[in-house]
VEXKOLLUM-190241 format. One line per 3 residues: number of its first residue (from 1); for each residue z, x, y of N, C-alpha, C. Coordinates in nm, 2 decimals. Atoms other than C-alpha are relative to their C-alpha. Layout:
NUM = Z,X,Y,Z,X,Y,Z,X,Y | ...
***
This chain:
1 = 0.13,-0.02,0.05,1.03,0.98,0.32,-0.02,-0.08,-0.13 | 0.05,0.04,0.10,0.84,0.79,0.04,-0.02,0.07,-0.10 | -0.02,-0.09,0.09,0.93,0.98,-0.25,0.00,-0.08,-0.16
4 = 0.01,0.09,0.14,0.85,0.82,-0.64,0.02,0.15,-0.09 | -0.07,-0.10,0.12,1.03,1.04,-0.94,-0.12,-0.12,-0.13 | 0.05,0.08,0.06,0.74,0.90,-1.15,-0.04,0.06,-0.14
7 = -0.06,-0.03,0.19,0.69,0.89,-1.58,-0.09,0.15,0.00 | 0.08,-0.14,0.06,0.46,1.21,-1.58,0.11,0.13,0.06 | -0.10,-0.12,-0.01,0.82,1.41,-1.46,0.00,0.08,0.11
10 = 0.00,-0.15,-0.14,0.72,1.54,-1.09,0.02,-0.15,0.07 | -0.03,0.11,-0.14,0.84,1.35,-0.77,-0.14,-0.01,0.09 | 0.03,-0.02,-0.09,0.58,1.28,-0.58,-0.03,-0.06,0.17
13 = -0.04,0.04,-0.13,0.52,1.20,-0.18,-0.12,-0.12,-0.03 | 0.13,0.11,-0.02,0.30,0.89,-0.11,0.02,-0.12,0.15 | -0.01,0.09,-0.06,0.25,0.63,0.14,-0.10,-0.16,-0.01
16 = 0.09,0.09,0.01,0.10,0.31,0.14,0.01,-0.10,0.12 | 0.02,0.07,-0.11,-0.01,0.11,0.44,-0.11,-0.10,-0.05 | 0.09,0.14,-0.04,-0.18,-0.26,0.47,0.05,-0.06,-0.10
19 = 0.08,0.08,0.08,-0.26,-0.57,0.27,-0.12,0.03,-0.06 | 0.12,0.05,0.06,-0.51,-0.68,0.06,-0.03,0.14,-0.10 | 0.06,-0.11,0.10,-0.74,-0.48,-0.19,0.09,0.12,0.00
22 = -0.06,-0.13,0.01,-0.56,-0.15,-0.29,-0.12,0.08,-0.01 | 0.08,-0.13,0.03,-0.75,0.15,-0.25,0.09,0.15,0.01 | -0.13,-0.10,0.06,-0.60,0.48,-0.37,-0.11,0.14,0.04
25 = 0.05,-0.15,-0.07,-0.74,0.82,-0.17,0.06,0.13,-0.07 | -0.03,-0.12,0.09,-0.74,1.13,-0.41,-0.07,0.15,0.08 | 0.12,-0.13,-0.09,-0.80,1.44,-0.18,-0.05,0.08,-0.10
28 = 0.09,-0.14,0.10,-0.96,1.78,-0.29,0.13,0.10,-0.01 | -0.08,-0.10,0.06,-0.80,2.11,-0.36,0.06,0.05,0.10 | -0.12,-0.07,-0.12,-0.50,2.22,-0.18,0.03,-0.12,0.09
31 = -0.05,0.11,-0.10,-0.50,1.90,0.05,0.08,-0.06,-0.06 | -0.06,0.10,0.05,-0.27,1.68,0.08,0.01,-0.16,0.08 | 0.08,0.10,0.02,-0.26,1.33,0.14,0.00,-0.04,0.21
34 = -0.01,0.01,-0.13,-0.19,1.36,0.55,-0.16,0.01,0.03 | 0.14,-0.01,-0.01,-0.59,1.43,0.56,-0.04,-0.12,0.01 | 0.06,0.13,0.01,-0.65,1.08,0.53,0.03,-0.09,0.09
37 = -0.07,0.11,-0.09,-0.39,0.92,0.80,-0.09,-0.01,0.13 | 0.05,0.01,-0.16,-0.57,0.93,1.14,-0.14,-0.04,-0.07 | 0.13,0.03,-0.01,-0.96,0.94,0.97,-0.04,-0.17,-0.08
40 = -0.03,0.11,0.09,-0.92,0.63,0.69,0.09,-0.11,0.01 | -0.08,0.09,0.02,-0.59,0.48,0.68,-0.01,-0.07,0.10 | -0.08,0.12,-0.08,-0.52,0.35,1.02,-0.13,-0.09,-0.02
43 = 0.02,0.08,0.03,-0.84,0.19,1.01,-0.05,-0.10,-0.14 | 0.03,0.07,0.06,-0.92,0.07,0.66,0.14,-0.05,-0.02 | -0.16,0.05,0.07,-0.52,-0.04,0.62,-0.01,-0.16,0.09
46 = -0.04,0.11,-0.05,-0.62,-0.32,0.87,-0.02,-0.12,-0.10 | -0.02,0.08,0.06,-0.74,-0.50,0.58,-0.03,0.04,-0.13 | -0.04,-0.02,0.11,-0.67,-0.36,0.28,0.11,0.07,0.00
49 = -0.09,-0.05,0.00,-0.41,-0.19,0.11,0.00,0.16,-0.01 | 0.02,-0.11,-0.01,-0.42,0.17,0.15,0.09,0.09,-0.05 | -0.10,-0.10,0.04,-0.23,0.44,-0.06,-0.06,0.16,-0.01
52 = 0.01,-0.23,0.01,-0.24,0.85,-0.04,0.10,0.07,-0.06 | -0.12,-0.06,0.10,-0.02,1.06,-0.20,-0.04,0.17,0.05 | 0.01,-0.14,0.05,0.02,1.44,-0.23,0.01,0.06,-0.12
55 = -0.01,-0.04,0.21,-0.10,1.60,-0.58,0.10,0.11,-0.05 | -0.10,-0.08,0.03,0.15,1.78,-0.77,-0.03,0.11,0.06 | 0.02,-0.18,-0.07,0.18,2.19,-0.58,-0.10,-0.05,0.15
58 = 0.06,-0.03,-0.10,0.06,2.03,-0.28,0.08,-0.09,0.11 | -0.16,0.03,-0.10,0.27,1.93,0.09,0.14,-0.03,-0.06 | -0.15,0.09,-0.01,0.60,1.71,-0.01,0.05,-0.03,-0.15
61 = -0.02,0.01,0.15,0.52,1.66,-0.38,0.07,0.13,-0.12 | -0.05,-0.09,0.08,0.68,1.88,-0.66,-0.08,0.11,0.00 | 0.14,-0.09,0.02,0.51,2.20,-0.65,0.10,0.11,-0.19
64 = -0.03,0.01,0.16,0.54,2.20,-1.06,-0.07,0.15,-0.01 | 0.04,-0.12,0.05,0.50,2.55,-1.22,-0.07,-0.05,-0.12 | 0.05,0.01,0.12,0.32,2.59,-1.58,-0.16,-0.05,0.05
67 = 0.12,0.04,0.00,-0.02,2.45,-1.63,-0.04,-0.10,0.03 | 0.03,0.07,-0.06,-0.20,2.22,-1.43,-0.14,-0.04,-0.05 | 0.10,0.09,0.04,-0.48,1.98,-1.54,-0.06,-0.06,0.07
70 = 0.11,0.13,-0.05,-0.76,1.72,-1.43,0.04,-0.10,-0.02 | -0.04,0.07,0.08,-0.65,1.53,-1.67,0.15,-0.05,0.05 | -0.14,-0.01,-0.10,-0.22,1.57,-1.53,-0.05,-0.10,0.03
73 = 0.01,0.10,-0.10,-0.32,1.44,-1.23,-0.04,-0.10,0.02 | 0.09,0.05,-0.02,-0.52,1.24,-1.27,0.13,-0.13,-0.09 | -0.13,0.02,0.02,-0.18,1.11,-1.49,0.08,-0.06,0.07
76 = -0.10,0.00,-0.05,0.03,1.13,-1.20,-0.04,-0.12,0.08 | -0.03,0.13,-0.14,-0.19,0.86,-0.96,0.01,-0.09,-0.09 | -0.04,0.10,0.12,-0.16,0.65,-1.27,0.13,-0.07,0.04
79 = -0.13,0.02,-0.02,0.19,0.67,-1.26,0.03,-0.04,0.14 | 0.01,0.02,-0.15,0.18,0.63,-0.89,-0.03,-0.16,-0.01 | 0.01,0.14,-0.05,0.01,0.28,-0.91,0.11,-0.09,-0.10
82 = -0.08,0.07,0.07,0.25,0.19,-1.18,0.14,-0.06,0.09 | -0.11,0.00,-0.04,0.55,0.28,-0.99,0.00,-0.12,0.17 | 0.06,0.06,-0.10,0.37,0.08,-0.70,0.01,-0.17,-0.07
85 = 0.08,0.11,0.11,0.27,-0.20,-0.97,-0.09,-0.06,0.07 | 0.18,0.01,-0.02,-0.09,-0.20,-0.86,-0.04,0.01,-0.15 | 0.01,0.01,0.14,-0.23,-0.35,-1.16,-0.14,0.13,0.00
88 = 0.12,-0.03,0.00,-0.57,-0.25,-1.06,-0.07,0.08,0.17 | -0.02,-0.02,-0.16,-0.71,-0.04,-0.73,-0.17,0.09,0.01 | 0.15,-0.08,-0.02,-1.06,0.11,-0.60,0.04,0.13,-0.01
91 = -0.06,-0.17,-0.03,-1.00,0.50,-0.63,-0.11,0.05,0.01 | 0.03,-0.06,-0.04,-1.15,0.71,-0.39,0.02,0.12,-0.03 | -0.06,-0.15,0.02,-1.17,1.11,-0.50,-0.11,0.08,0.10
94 = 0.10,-0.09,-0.06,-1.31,1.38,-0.27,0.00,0.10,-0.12 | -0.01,-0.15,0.04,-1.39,1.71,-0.44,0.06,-0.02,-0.10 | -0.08,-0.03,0.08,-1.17,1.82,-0.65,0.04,-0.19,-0.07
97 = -0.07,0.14,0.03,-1.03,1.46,-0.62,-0.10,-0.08,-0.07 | 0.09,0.07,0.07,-1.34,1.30,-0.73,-0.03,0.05,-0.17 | -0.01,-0.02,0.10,-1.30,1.48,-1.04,0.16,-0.05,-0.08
100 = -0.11,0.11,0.04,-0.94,1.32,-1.09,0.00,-0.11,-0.01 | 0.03,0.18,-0.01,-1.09,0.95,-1.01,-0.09,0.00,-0.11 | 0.06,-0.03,0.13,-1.33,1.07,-1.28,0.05,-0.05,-0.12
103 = -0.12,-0.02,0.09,-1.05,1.15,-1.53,0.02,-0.10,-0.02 | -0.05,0.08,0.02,-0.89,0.85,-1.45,-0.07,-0.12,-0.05 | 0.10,0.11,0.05,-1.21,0.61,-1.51,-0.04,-0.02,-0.13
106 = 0.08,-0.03,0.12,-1.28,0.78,-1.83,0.17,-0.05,-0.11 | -0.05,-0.02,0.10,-0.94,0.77,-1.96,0.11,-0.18,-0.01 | -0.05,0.10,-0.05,-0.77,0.42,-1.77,-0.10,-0.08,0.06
109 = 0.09,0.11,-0.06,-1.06,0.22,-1.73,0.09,-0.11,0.09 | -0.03,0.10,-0.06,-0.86,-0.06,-1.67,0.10,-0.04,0.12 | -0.07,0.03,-0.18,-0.68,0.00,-1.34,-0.08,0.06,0.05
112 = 0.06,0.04,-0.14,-0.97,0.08,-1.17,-0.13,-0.06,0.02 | 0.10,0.16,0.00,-1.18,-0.23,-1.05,-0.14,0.12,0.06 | 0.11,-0.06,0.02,-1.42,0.04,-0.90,0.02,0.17,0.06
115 = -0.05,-0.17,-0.07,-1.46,0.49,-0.82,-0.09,0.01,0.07 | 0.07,-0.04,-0.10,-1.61,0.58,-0.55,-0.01,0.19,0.00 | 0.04,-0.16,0.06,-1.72,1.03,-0.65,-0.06,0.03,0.12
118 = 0.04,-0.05,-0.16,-1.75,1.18,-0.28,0.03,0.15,-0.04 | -0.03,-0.18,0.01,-1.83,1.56,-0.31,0.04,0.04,-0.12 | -0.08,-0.07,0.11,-1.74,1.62,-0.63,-0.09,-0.03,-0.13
121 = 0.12,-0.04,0.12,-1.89,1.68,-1.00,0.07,-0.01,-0.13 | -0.09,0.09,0.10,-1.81,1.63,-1.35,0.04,0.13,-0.09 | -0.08,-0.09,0.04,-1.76,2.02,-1.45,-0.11,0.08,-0.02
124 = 0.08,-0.11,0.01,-1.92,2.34,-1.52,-0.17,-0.01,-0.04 | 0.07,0.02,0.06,-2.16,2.20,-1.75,-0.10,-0.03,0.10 | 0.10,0.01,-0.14,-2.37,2.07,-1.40,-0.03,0.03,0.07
127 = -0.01,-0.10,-0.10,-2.35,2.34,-1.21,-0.14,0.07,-0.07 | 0.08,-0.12,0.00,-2.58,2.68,-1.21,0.06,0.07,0.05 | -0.03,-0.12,-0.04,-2.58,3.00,-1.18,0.14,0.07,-0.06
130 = -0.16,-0.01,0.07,-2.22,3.18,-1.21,0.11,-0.10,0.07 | -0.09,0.09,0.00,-2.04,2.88,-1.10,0.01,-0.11,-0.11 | -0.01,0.07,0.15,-2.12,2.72,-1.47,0.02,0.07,-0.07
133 = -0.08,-0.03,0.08,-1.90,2.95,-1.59,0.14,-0.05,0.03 | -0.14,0.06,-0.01,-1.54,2.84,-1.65,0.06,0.05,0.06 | -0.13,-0.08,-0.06,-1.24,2.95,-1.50,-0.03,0.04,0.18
136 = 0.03,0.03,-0.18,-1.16,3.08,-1.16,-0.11,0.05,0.04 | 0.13,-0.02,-0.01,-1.51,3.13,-0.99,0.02,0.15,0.09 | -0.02,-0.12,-0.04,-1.53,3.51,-0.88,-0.01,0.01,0.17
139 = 0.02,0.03,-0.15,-1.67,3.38,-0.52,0.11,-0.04,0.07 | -0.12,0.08,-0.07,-1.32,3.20,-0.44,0.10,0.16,-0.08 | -0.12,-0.09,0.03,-1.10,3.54,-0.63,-0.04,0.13,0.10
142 = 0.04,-0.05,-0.08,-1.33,3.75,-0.41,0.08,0.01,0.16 | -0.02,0.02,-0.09,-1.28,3.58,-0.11,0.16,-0.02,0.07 | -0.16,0.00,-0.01,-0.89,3.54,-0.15,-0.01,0.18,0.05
145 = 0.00,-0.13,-0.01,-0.90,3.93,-0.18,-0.03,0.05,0.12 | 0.08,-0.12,-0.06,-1.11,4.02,0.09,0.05,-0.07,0.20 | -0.05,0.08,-0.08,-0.96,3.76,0.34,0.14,-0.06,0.02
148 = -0.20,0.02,-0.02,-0.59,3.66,0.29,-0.07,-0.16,-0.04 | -0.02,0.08,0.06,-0.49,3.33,0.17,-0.01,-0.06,0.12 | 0.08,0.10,-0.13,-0.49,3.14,0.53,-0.12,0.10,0.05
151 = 0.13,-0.03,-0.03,-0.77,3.36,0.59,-0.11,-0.11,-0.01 | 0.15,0.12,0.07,-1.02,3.19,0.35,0.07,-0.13,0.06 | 0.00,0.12,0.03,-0.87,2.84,0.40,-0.03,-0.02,0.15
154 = 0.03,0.02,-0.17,-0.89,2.91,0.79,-0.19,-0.03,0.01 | 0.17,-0.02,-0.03,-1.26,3.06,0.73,-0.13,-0.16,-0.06 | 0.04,0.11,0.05,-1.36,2.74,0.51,-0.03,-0.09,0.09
157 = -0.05,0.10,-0.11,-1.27,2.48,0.76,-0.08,0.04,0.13 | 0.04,0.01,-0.11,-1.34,2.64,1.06,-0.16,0.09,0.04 | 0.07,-0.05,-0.03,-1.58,2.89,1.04,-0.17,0.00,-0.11
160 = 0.10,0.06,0.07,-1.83,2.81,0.75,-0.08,-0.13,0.03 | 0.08,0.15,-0.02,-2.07,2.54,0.67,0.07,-0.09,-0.10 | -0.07,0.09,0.13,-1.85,2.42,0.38,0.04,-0.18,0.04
163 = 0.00,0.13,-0.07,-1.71,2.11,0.59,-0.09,-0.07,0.09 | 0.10,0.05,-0.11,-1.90,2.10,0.89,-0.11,0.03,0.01 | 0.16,-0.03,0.03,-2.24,2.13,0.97,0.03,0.05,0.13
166 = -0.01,-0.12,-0.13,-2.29,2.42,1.27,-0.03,-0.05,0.08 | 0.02,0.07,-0.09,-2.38,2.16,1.48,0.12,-0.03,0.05 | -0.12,0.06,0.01,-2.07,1.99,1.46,0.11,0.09,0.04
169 = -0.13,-0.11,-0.07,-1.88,2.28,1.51,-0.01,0.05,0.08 | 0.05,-0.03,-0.12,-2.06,2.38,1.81,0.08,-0.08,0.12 | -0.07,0.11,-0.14,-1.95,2.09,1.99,0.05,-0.06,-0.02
172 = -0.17,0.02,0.03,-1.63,2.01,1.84,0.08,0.12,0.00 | -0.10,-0.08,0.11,-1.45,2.33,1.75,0.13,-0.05,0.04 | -0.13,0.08,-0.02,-1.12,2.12,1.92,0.01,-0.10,-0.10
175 = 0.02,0.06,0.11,-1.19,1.86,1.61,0.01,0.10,-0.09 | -0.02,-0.08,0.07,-1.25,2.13,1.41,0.17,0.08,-0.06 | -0.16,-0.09,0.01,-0.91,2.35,1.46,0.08,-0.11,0.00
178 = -0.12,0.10,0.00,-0.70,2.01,1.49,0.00,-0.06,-0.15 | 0.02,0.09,0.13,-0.84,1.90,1.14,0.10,0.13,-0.10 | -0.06,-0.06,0.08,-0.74,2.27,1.01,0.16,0.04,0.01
181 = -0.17,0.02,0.01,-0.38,2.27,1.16,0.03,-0.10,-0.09 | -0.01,0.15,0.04,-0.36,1.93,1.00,0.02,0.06,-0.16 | 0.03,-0.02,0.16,-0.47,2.05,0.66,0.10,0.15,-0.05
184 = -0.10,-0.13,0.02,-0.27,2.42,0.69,0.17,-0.07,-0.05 | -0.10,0.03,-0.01,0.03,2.21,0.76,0.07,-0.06,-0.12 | -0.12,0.04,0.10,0.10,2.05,0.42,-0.14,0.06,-0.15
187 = 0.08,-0.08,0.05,-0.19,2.27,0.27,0.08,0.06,-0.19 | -0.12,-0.04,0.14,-0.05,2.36,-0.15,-0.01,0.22,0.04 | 0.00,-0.09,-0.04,0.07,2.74,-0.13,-0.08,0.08,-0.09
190 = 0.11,-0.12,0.11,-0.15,3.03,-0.31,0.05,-0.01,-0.14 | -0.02,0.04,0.14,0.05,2.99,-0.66,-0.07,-0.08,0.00 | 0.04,0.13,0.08,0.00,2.59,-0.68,-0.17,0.00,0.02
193 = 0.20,0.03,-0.01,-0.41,2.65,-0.55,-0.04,0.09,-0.06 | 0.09,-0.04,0.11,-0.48,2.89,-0.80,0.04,-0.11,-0.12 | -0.02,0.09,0.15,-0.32,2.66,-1.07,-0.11,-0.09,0.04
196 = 0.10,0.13,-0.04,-0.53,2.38,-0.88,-0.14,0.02,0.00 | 0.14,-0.04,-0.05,-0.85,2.57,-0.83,-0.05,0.03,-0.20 | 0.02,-0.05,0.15,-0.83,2.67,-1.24,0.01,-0.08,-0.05
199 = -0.02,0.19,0.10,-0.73,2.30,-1.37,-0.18,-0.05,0.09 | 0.14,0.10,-0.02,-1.08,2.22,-1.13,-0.13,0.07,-0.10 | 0.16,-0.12,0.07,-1.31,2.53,-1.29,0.01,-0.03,-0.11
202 = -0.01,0.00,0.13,-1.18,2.44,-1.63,0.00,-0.13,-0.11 | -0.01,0.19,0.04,-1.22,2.03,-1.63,-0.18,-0.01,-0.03 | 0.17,0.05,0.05,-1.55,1.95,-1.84,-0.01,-0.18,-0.04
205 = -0.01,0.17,-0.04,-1.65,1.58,-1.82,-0.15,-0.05,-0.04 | 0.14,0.01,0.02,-2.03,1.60,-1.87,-0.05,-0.05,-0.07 | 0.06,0.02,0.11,-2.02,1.55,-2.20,0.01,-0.17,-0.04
208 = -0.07,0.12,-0.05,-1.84,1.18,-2.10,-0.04,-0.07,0.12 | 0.05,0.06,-0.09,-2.05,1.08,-1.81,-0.08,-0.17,-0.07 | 0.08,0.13,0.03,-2.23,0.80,-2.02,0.14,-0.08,-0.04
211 = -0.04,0.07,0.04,-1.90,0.68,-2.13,0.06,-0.09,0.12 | -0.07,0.08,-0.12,-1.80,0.54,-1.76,-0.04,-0.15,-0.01 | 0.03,0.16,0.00,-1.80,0.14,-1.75,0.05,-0.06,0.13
214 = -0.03,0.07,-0.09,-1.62,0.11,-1.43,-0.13,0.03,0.11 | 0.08,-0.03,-0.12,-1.84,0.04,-1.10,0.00,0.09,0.08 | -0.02,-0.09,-0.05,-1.92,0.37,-0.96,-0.10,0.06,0.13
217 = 0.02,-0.06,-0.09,-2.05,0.50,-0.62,0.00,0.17,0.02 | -0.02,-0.19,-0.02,-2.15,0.91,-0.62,-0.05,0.02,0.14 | 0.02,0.03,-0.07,-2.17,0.97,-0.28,-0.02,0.17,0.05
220 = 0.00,-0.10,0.05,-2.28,1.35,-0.15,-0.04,0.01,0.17 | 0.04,-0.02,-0.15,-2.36,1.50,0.23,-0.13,0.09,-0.06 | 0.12,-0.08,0.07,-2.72,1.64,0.21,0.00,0.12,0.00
223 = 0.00,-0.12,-0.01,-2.62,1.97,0.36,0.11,0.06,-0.07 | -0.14,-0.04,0.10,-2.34,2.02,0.06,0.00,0.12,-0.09 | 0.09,-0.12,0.10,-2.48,2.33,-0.06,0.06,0.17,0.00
226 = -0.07,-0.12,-0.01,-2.24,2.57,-0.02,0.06,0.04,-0.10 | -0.10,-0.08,0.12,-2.06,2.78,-0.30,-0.06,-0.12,-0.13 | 0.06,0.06,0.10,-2.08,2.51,-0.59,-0.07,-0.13,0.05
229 = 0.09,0.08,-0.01,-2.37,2.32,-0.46,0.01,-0.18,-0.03 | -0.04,0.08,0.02,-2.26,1.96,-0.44,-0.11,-0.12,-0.01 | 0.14,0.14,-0.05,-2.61,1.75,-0.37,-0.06,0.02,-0.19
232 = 0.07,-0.03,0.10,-2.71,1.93,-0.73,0.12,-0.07,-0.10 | -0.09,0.05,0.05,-2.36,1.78,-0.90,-0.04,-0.11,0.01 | 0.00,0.16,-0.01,-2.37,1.44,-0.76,-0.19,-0.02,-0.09
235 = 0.10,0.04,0.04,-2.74,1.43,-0.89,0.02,-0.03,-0.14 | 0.00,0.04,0.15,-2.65,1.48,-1.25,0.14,-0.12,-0.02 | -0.09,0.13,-0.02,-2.36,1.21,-1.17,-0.08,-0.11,-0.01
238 = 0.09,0.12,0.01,-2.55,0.96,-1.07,-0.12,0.01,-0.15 | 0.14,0.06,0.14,-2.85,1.00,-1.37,0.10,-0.04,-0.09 | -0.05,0.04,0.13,-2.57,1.02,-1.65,0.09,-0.12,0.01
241 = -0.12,0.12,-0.03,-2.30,0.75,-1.49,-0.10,-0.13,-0.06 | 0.07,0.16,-0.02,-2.45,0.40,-1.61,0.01,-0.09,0.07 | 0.02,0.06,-0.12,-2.57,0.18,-1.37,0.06,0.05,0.13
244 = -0.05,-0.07,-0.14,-2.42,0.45,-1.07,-0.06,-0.04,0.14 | 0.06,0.00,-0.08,-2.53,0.40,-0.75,0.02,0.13,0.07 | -0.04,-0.13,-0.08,-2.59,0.70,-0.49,0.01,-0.03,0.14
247 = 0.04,0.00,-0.14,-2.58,0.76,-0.13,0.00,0.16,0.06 | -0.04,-0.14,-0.04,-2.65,1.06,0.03,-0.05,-0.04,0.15 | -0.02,0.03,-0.13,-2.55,1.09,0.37,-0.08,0.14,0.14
250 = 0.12,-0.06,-0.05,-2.81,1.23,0.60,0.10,0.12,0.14 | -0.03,-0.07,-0.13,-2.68,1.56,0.86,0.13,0.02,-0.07 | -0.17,-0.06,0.02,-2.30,1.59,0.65,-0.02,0.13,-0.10
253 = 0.01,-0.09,0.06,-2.17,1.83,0.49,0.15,-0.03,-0.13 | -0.10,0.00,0.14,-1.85,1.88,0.24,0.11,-0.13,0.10 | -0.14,0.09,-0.04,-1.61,1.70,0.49,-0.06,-0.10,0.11
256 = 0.05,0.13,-0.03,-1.82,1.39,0.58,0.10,-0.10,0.04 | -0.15,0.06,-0.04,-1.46,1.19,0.59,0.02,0.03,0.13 | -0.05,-0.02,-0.08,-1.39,1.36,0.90,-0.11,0.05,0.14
259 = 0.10,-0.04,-0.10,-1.71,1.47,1.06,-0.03,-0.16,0.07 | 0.01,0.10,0.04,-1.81,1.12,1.04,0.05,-0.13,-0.04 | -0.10,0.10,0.08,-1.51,0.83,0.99,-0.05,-0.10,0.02
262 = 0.02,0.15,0.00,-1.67,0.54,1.17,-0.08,0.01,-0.11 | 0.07,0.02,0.08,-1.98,0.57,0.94,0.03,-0.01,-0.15 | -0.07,-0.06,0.16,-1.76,0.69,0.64,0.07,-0.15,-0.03
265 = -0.09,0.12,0.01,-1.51,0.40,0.68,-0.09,-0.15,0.00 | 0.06,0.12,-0.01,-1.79,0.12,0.72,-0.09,0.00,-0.13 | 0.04,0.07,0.12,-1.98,0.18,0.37,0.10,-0.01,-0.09
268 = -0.14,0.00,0.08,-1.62,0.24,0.21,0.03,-0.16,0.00 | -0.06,0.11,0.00,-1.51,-0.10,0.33,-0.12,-0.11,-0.08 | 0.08,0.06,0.04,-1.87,-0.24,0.23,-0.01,0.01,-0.15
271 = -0.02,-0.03,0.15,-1.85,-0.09,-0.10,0.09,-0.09,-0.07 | -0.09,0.09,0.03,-1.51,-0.25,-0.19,-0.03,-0.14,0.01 | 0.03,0.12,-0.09,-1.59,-0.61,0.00,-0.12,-0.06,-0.18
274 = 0.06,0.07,0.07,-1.87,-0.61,-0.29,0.05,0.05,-0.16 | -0.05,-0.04,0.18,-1.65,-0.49,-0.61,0.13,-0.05,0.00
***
């Protein structure tokens, strides 16, 4: 297995497939980087270079005790493209992850040529309601409680609108349930996803949206509107990012990547092509 003991002191798992351009895939919370092999890598690896990883407490990587950050991780794919020596690389974040590619733009401009912000937001401060309050959000300590731990991650995936749109899951649930074996299987356990869900409630960035200079892409499904409302995040992205561009993709939902890969993978590759 592709294993890097890298300077931020955790091992983590990664793989990198192709030539050309590097692009560096930052999942969301709890995933890990197997999410990405069948919908992204095989085909963007035909002509670029494609790396994934698993973030610290999640499948093959160190599942590091103590306190967990935005910031960390956001650290560790650092260290990742070092140990790689990728000077420079497009970094894709979903979710959670798009608040790590964030991190990384704000604080290492200069390894990345451009971010691409899919599903994801820049912290409490752009939210509403009681999800702009800090810490863990009572709707996700609830839901642990009242459903078990693969409960919720089962009910997310397969039985919500969180990912899919009820269309979609009408007439896939075989897509559906193969995406959440997929994701169960190297899924981080209930310790590292409260550390991971409490380093995402607790990362403020807001106040740092004008300071971005790298070329950025906020990209958002229009039906993203579940729990912390994602079309209302990416909106205050795009106004405060300078010169951002948006796209919001008509009929998705939170897991656009997989509902969706030919469409996903052809402005991805177009994106890069022109940065």
């Amino acid at each position: 297995m592709p294993l890097a003991k890298v300077s931020t002191g955790i091992t983590l798992y990664y793989e990198s497939h192709g030539r050309g351009e590097p692009i560096v895939f930052i999942p969301g919370t709890g995933f890990a980087g197997n999410v990405w092999i069948e919908s992204q890598v095989q085909e963007l690896a035909r002509s670029h270079q494609v790396i994934v990883h698993d973030p610290r407490g999640c499948g093959r990587s160190t599942h590091a005790k103590g306190i967990y950050t935005i910031g960390l991780m956001g650290n560790d794919v650092v260290a990742l493209l070092e140990h790689l020596g990728v000077v420079q690389a497009h970094v894709i974040g979903h979710s959670m992850g798009g608040r790590i590619g964030l991190s990384i733009a704000l604080n290492f401009p200069g390894k990345v040529k451009s971010l691409i912000i899919a599903a994801g937001g820049s912290g409490p401060a752009s939210r509403e309601g009681p999800e702009a309050v800090p810490g863990l959000p009572f709707r996700i300590a609830f839901e642990l409680m009242k459903m078990s731990f693969e409960g919720y991650v089962k009910h997310e995936i397969c039985d919500s609108d969180t990912y899919f749109t009820p269309s979609f899951r009408k007439e896939h649930p075989d897509k559906v349930r193969a995406f959440h074996e997929m994701v169960w299987s190297q899924h981080a356990k209930l310790e590292e996803y409260l550390r991971l869900v409490i380093a995402r409630s607790n990362w403020e960035a807001t106040h740092r949206l004008d300071d971005v200079i790298v070329p950025t892409l906020v990209v958002v499904g229009d039906s993203d509107v579940v729990g912390a409302n994602h079309v209302q995040q990416a909106a205050v992205l795009a106004d405060r990012i300078p010169k951002a561009e948006s796209r919001v993709l008509k009929g998705q939902s939170h897991g656009f990547f997989w509902q969706a890969p030919e469409e996903t993978n052809a402005w991805i590759a177009e994106w890069v092509k022109h940065h």
